[in-house]
DRENMARKE-731669 format. One line per 5 residues: number of its first residue (from 0); for each residue x, y, z of N, C-alpha, C, CB. Coordinates in Angstrom, 1 decimal, always signed. Glycine has a CB too. Example, Ala and Ser with C-alpha at 12.3 -4.5 7.8 and 13.67 -1.06 7.14 Angstrom:
2
0) +13.2:-5.7:+7.8:+12.3:-4.5:+7.8:+13.2:-3.3:+7.8:+11.3:-4.5:+9.0 ~ +12.8:-2.2:+7.1:+13.7:-1.1:+7.1:+12.9:+0.0:+7.9:+14.1:-0.6:+5.7
//
This chain:
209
0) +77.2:+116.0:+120.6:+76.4:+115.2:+119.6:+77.1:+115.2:+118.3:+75.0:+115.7:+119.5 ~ +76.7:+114.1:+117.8:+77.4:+113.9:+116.3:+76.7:+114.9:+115.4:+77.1:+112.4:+115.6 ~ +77.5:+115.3:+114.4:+76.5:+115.8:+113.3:+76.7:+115.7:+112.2:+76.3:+116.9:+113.2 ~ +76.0:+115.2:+111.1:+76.7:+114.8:+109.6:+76.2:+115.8:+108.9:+76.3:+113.3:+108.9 ~ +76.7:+116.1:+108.3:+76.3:+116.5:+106.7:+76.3:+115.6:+105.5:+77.2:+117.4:+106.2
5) +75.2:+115.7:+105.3:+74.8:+114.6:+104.6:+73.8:+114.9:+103.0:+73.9:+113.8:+105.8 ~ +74.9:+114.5:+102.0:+74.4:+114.4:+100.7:+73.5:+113.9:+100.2:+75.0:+114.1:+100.2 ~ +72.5:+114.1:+99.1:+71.6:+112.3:+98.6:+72.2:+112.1:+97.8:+70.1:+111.9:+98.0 ~ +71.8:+110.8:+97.9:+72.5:+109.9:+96.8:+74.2:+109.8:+97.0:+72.1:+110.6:+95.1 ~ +74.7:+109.4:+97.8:+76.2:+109.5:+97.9:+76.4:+108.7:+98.9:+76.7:+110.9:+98.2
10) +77.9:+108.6:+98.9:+78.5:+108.3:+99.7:+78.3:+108.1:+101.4:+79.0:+108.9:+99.4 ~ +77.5:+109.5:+101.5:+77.0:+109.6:+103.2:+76.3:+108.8:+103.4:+76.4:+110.8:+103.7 ~ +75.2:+107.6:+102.8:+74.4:+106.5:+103.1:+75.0:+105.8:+103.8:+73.9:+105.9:+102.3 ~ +76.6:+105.2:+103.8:+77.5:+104.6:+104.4:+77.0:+104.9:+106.2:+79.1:+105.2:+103.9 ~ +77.7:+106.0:+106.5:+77.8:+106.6:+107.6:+76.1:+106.9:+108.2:+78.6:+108.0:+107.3
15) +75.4:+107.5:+107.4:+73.9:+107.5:+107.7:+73.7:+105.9:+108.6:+72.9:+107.6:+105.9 ~ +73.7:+104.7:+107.7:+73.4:+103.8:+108.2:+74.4:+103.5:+109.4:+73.2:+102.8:+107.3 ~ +75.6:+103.6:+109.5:+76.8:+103.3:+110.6:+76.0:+104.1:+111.9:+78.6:+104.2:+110.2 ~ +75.8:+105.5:+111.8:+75.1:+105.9:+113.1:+74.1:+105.7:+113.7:+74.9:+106.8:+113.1 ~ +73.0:+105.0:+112.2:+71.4:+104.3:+113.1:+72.2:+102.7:+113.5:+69.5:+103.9:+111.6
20) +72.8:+102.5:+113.3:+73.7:+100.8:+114.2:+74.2:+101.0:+115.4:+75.2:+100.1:+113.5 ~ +75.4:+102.4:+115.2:+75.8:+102.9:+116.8:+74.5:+103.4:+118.0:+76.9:+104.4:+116.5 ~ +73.9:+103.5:+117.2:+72.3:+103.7:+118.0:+72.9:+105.5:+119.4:+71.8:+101.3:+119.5 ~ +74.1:+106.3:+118.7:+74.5:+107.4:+119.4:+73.4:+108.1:+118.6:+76.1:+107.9:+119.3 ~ +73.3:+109.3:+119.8:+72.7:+110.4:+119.1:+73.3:+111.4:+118.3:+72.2:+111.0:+119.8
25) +73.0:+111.6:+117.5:+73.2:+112.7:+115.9:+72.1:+113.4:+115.4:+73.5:+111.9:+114.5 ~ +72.3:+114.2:+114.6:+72.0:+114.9:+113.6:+72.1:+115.7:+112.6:+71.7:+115.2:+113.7 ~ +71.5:+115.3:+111.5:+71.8:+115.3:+109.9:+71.7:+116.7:+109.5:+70.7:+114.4:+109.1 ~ +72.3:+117.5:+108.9:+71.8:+118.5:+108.3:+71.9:+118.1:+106.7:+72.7:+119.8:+108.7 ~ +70.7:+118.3:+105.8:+70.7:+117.8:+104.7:+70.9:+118.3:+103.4:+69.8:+117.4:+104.7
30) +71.8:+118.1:+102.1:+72.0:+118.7:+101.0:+71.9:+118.1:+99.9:+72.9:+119.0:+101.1 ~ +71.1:+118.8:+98.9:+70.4:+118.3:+97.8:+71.4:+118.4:+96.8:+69.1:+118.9:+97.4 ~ +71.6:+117.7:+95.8:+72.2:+117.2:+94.7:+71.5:+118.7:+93.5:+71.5:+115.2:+94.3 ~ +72.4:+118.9:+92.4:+71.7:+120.3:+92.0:+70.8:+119.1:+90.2:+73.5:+122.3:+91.5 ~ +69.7:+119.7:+90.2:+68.7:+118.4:+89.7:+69.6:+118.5:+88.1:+66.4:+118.8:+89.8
35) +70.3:+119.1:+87.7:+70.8:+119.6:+86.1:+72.0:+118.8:+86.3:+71.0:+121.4:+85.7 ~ +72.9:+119.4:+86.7:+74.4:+118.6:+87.2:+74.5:+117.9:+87.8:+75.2:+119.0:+87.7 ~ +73.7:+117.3:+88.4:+74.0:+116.5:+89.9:+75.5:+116.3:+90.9:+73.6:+115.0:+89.6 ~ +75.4:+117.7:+90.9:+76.8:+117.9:+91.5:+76.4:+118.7:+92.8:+77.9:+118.8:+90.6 ~ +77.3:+118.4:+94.0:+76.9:+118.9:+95.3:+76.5:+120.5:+95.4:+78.0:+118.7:+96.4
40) +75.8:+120.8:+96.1:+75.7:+122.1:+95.9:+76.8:+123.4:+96.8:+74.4:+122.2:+96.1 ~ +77.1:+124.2:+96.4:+78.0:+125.2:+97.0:+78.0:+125.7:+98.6:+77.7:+126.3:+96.3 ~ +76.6:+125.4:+99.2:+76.5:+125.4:+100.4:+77.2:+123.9:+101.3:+75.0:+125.6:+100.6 ~ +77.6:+123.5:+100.7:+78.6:+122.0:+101.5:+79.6:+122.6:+101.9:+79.1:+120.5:+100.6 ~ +80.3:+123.2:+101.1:+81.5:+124.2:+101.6:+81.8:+124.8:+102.5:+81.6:+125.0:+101.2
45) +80.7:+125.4:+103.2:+80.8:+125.9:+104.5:+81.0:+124.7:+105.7:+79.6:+126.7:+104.8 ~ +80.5:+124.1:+105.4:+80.4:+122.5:+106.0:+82.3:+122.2:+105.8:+78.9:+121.1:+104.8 ~ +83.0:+121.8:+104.8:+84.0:+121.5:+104.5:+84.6:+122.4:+103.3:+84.0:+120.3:+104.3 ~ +86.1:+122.6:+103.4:+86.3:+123.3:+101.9:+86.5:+122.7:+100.6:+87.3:+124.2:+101.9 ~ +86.1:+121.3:+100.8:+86.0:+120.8:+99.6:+85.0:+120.4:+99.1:+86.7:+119.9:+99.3
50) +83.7:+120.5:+99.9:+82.3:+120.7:+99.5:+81.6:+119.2:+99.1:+82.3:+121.8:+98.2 ~ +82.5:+118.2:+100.2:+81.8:+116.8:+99.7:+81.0:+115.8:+100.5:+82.8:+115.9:+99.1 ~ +80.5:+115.1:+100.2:+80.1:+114.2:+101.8:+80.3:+113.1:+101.7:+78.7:+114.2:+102.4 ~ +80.5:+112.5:+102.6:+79.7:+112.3:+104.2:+81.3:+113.8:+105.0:+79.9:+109.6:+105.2 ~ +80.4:+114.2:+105.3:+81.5:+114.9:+106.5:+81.0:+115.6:+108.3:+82.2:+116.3:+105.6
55) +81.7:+115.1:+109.1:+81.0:+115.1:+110.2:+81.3:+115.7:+111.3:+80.8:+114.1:+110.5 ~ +81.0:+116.3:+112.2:+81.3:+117.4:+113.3:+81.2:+116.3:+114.3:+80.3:+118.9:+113.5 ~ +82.5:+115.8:+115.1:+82.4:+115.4:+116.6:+83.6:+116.1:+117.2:+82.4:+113.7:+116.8 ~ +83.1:+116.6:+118.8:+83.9:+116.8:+119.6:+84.9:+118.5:+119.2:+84.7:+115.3:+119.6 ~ +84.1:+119.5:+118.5:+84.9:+120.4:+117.9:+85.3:+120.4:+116.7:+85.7:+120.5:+118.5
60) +85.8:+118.9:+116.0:+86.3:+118.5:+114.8:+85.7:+118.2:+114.0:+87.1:+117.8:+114.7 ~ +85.9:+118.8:+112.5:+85.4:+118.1:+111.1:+86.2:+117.5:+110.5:+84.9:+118.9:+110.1 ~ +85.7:+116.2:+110.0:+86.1:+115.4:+109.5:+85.3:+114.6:+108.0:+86.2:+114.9:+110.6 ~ +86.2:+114.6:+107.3:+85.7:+114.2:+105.8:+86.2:+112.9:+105.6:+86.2:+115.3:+104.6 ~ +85.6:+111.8:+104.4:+86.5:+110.9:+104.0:+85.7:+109.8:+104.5:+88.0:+111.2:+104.6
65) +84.8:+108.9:+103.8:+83.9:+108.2:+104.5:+84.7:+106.7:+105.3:+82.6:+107.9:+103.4 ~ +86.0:+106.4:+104.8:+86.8:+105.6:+105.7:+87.3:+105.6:+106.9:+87.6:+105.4:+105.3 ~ +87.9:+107.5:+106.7:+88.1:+107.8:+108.1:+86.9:+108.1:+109.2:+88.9:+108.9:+108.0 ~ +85.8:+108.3:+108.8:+85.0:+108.6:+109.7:+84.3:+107.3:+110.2:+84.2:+109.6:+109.4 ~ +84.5:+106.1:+109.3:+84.1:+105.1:+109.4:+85.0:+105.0:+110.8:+84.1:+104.1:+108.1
70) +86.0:+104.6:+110.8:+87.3:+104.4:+111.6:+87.3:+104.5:+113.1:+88.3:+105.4:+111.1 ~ +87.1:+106.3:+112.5:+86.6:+107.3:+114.1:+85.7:+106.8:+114.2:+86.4:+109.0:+114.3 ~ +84.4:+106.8:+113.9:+83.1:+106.4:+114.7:+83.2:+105.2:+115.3:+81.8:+106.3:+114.0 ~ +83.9:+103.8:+114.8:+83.9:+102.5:+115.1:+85.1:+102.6:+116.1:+83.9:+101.4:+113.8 ~ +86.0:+103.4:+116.1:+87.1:+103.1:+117.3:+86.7:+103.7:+118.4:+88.5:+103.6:+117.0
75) +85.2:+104.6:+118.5:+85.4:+105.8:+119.3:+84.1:+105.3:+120.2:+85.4:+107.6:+118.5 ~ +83.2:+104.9:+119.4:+81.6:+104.2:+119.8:+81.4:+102.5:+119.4:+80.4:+105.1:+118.8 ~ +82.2:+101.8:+119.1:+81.9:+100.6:+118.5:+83.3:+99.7:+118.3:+81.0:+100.8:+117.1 ~ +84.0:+100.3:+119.1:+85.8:+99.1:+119.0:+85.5:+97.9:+119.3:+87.1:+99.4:+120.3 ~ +84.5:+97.0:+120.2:+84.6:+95.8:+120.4:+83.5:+94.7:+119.6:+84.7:+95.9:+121.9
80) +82.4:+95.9:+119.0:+81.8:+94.9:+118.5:+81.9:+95.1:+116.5:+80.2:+95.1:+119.4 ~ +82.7:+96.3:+116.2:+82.3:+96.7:+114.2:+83.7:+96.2:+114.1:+82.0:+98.8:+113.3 ~ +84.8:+95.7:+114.8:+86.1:+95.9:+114.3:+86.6:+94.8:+114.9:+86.9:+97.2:+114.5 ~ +87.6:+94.2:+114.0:+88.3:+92.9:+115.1:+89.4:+93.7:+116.0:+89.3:+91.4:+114.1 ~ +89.6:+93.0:+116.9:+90.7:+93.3:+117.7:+92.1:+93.8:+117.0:+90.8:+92.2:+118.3
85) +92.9:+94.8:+116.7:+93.9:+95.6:+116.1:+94.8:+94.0:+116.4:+94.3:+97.4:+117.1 ~ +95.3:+92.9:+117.3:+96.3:+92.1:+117.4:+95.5:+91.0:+116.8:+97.0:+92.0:+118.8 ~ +94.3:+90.6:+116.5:+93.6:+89.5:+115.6:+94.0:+89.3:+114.0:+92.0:+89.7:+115.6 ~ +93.8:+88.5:+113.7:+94.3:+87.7:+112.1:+93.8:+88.7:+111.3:+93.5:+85.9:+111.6 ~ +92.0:+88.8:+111.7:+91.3:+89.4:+110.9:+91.4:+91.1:+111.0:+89.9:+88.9:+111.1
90) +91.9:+91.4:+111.5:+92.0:+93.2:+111.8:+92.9:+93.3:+109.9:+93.7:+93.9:+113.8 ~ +93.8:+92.9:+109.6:+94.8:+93.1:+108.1:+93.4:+92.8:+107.4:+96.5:+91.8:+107.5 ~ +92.8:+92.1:+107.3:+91.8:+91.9:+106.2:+90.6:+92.7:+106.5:+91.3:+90.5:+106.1 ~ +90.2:+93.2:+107.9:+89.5:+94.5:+107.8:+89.8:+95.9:+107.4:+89.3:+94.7:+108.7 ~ +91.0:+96.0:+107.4:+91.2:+97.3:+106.5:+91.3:+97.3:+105.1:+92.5:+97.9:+106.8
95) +92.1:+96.2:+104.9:+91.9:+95.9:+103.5:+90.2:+96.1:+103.0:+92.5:+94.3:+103.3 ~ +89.8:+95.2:+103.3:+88.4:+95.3:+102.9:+87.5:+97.0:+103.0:+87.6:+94.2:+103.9 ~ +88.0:+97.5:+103.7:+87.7:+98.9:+104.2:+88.3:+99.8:+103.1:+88.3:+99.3:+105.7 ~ +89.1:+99.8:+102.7:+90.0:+100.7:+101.6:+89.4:+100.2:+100.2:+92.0:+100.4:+101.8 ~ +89.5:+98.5:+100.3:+89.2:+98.1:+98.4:+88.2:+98.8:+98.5:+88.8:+96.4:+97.7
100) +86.9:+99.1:+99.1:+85.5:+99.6:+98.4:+85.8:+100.8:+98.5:+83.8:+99.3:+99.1 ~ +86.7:+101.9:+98.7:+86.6:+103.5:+98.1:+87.9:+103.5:+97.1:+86.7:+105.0:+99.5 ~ +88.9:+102.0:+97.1:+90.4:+102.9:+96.1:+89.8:+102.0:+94.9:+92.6:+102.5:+96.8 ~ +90.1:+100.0:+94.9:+90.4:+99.4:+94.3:+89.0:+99.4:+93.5:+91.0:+98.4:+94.9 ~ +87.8:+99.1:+94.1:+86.6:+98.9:+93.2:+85.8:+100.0:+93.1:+85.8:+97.8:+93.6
105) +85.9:+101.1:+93.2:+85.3:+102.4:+93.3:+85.8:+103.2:+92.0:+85.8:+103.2:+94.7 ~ +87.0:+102.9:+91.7:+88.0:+103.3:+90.6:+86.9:+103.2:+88.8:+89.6:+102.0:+90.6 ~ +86.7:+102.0:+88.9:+86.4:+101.8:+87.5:+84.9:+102.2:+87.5:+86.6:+100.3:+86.8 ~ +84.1:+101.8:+88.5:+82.9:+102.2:+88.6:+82.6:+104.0:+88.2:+82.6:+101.8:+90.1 ~ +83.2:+104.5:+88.8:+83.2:+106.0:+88.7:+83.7:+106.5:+87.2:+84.2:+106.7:+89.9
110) +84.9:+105.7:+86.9:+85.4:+106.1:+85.1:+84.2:+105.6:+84.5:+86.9:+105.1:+84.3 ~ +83.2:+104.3:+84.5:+82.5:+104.1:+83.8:+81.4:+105.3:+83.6:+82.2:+102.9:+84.1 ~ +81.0:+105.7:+85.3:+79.8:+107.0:+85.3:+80.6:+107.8:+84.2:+79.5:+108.0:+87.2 ~ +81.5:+108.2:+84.4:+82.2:+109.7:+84.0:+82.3:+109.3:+82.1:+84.3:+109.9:+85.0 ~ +82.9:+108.3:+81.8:+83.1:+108.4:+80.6:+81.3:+108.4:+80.0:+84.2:+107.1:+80.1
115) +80.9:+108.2:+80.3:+79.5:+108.2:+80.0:+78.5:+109.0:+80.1:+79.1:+107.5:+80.5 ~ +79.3:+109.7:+81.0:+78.5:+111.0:+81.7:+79.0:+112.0:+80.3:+79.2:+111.7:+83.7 ~ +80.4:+112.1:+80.3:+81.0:+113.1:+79.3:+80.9:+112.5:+77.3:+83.0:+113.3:+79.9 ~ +80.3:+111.5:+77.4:+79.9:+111.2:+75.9:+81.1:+110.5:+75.3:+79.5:+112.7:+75.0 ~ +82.0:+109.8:+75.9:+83.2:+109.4:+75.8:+83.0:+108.0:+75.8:+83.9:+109.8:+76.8
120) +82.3:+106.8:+76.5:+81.8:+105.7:+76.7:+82.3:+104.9:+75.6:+80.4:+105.8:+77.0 ~ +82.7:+105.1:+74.5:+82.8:+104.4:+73.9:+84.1:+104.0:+73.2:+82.1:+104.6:+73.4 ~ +84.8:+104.6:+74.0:+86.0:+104.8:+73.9:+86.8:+103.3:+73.9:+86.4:+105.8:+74.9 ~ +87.2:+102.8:+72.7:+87.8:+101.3:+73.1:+88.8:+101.2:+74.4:+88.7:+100.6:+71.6 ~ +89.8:+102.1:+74.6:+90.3:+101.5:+75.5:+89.9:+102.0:+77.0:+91.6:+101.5:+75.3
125) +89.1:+103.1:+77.0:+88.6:+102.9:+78.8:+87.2:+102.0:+78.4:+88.0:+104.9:+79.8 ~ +86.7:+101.8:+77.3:+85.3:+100.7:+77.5:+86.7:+99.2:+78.1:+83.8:+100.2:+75.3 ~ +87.6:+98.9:+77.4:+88.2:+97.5:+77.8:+88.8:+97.4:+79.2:+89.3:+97.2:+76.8 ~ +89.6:+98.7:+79.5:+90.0:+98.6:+80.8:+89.5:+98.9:+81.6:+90.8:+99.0:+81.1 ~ +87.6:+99.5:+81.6:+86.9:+99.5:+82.9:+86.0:+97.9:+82.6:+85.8:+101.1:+83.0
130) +86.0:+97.0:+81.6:+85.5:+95.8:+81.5:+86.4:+95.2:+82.5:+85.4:+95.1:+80.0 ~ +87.6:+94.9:+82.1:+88.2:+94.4:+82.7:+88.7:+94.2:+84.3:+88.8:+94.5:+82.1 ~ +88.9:+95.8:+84.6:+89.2:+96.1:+85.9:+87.6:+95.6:+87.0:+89.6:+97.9:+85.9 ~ +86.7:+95.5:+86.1:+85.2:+95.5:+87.1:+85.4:+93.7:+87.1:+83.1:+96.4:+86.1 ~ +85.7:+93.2:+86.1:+85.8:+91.7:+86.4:+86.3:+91.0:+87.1:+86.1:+91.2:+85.6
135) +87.5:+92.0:+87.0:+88.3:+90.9:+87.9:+88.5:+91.8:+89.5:+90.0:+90.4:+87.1 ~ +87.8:+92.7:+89.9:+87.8:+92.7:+91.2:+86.8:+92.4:+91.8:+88.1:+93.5:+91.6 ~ +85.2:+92.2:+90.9:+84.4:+91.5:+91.2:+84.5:+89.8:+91.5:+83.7:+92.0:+90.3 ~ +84.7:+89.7:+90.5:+85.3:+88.2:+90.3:+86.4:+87.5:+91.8:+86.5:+88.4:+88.8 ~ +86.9:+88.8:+92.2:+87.5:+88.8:+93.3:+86.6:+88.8:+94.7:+88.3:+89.8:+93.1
140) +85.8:+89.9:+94.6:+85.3:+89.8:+96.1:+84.4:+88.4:+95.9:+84.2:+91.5:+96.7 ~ +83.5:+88.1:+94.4:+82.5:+87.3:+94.8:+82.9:+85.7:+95.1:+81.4:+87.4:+93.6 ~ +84.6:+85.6:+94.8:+85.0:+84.2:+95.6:+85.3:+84.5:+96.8:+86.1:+83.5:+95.0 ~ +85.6:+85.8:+97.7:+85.9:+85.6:+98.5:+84.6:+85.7:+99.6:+86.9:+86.2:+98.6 ~ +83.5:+85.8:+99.5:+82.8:+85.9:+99.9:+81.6:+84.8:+99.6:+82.8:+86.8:+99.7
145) +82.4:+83.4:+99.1:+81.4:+82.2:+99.1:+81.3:+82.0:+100.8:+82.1:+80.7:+98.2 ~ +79.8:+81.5:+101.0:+79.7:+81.0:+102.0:+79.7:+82.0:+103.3:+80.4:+80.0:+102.0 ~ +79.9:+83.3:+103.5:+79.8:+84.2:+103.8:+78.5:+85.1:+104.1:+80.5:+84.4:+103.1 ~ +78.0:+85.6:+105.3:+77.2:+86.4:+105.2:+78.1:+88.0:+105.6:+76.0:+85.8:+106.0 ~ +79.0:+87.8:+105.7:+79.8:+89.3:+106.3:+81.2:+89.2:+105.7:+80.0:+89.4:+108.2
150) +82.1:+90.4:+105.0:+82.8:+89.9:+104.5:+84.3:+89.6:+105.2:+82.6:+90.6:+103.6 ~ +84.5:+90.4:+106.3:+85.5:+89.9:+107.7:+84.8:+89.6:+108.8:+86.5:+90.9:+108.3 ~ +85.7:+88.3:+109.6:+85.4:+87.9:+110.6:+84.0:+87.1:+111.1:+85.6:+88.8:+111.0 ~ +82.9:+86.7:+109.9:+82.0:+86.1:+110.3:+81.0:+86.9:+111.2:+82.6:+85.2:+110.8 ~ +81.2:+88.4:+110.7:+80.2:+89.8:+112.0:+80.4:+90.9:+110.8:+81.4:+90.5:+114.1
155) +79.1:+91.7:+111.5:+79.0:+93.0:+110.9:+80.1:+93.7:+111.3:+77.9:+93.6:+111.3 ~ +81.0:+94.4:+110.4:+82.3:+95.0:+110.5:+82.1:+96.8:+109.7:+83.5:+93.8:+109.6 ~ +83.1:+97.4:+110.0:+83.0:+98.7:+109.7:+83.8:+98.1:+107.7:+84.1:+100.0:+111.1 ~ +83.7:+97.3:+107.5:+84.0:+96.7:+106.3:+82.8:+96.7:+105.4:+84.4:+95.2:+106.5 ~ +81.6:+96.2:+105.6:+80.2:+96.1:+105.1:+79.9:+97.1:+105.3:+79.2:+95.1:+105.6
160) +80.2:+98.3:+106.1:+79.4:+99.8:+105.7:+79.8:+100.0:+104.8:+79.6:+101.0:+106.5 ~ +81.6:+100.4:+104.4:+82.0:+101.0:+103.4:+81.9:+99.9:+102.1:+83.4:+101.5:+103.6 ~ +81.5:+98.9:+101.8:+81.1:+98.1:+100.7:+79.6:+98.7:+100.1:+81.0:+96.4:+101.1 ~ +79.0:+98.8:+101.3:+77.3:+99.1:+101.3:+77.1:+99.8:+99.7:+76.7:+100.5:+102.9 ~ +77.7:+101.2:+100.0:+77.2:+101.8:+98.8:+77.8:+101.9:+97.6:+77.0:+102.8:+98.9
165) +79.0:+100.4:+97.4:+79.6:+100.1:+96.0:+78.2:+99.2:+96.1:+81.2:+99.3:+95.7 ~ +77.9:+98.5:+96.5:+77.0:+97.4:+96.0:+75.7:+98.2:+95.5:+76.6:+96.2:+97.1 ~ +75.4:+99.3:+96.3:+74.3:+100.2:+95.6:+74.4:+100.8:+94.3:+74.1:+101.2:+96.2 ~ +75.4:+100.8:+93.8:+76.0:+101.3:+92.7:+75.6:+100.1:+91.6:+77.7:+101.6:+93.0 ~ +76.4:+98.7:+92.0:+76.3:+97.9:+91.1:+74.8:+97.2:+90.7:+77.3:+97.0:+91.5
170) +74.5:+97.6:+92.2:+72.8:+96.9:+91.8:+72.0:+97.8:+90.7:+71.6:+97.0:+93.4 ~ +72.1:+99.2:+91.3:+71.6:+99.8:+89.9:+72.2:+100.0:+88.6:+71.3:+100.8:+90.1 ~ +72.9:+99.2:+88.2:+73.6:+99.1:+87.1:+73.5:+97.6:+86.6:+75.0:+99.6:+87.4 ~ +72.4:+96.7:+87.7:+72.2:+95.3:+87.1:+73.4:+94.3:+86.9:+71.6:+95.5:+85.7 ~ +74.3:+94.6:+87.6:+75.5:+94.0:+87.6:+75.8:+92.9:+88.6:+76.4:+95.1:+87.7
175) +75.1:+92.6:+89.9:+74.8:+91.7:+90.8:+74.4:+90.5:+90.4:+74.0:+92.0:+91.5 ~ +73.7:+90.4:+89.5:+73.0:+88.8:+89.0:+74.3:+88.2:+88.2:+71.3:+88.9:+87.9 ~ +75.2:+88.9:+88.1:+76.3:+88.1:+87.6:+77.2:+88.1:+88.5:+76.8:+88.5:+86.3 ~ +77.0:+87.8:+89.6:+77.9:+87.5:+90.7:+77.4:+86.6:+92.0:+78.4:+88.7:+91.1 ~ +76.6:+85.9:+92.0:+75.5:+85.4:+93.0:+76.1:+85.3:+94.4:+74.9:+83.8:+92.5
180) +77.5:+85.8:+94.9:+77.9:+85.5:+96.2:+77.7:+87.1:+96.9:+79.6:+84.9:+96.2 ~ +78.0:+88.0:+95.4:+78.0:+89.3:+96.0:+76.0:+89.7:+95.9:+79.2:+90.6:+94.8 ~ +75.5:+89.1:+95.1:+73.6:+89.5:+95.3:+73.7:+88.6:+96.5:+72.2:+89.0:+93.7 ~ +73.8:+88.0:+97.3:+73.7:+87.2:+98.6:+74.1:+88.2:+99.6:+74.7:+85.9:+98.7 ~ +75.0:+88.6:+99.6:+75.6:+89.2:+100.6:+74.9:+90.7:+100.6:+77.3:+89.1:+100.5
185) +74.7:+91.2:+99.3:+73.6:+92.6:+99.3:+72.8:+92.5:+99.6:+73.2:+93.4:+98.3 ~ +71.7:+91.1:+99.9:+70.4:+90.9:+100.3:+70.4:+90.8:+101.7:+69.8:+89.8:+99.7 ~ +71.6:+90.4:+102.2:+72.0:+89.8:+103.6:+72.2:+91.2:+104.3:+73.5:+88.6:+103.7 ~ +72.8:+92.3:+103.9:+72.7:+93.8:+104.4:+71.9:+94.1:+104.7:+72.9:+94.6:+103.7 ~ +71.0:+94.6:+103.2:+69.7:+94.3:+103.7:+68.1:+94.5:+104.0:+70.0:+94.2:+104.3
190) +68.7:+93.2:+105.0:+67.4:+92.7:+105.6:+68.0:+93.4:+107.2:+67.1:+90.5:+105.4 ~ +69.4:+93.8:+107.3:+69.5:+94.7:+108.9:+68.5:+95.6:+109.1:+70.8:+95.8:+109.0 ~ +68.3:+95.6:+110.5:+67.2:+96.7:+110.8:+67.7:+98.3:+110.4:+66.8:+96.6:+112.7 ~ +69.0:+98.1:+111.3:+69.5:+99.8:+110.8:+69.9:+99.9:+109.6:+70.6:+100.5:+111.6 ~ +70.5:+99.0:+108.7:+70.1:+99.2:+107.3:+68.6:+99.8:+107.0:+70.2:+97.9:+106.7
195) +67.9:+99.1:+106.8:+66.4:+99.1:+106.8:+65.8:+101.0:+107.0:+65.8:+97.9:+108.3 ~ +66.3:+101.3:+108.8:+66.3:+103.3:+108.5:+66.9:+103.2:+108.1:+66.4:+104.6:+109.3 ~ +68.3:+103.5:+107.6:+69.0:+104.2:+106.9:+68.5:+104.6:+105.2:+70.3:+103.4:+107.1 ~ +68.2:+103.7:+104.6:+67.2:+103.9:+104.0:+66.0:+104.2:+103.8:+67.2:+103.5:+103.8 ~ +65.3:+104.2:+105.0:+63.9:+105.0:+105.0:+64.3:+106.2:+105.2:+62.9:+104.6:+106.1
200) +65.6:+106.9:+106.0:+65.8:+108.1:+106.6:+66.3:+108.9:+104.9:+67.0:+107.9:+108.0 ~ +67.3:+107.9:+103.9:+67.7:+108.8:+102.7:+66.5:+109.0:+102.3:+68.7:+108.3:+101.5 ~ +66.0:+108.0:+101.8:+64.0:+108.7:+101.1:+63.8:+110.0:+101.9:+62.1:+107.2:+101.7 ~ +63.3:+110.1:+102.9:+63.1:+111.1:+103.3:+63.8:+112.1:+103.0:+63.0:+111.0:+104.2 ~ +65.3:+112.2:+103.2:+66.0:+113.7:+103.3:+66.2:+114.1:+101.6:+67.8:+113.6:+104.4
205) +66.0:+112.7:+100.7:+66.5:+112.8:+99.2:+65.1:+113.6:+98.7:+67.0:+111.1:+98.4 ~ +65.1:+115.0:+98.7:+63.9:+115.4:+97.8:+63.7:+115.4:+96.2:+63.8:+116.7:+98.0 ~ +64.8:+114.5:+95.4:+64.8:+114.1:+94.1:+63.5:+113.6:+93.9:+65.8:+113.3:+93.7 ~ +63.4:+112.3:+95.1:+62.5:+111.5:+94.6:+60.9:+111.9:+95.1:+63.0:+110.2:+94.9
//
């Protein structure tokens, strides 16, 4: 059986929702955010030694890194229906799309938390180069995603997991209504059923709220 370790508020929502789609059996062991720092807490460690999540026990192995486990779970439980075919057009633009949401648009999002977090925020040149960097890769996904309900292949792809929780990011930061292809395509998520638990299941395990 699968087993995640699973953070709130993080990253692991990705994978949370990927496993209620693979419809395999799993289970979550759950870790709370510390309510002062909101930093993982020291018991994840044992779990991994870098103490982060999503990270997941299959088959003997732990594995960290919510791309790679995206990867493994969809090549191992879901090759013919989350991924295009490895010799199709659309396979290069599925990875791509798989990598931009944790390297290319993950980047500024997080400098913006951080400079903000550390009282720094106002710093003219990370306020200009996280303006900029959010524009224009926003600016980027939301043309490529005219007319689109998925962002490779015209199907749910292990692509829209790992986007899932940049767009959670941006929604709560009110940043969607200025992009009307990318608030389309976050509403179009969703309305998925296993979206739908995956989110009833973080409420539950997230005792913040």
């Amino acid at each position: 059986m699968i087993k995640l370790h699973h953070l709130n508020q993080s990253r692991s929502l990705r994978i949370l929702w990927l496993l209620e789609e693979l419809g395999q059996p799993y289970e979550v062991v759950s870790y709370q955010r510390d309510a002062t720092t909101h930093l993982a807490p020291e018991s994840l460690k044992q779990a991994h030694p870098l103490g982060k999540s999503p990270v997941i026990e299959l088959d003997g192995q732990v594995v960290a890194e919510s791309v790679a486990i995206t990867e493994l779970l969809i090549d191992r439980f879901a090759a013919d229906t989350l991924r295009p075919a490895p010799d199709s057009a659309e396979y290069a633009l599925y990875l791509q799309w798989m990598n931009f949401a944790e390297s290319s648009l993950m980047v500024p999002m997080l400098l913006e938390l951080f400079t903000q977090a550390a009282g720094v925020g106002d710093n003219e040149f990370l306020k200009g180069y996280i303006a900029k960097e959010k524009q224009n890769l926003l600016s980027y996904l939301n043309d490529e995603l005219e007319g689109k309900s998925f962002i490779v292949a015209d199907k749910l792809t292990g692509a829209d997991f790992m986007l899932s929780f940049d767009l959670i990011m941006l929604e709560q930061r009110g940043i969607l209504a200025e992009y009307p292809n990318i608030a389309a395509y976050a509403q179009q998520l969703a309305k998925l059923d296993s979206y739908q638990r995956a989110l009833q299941l973080e409420a539950q395990y997230d005792e913040s709220k």
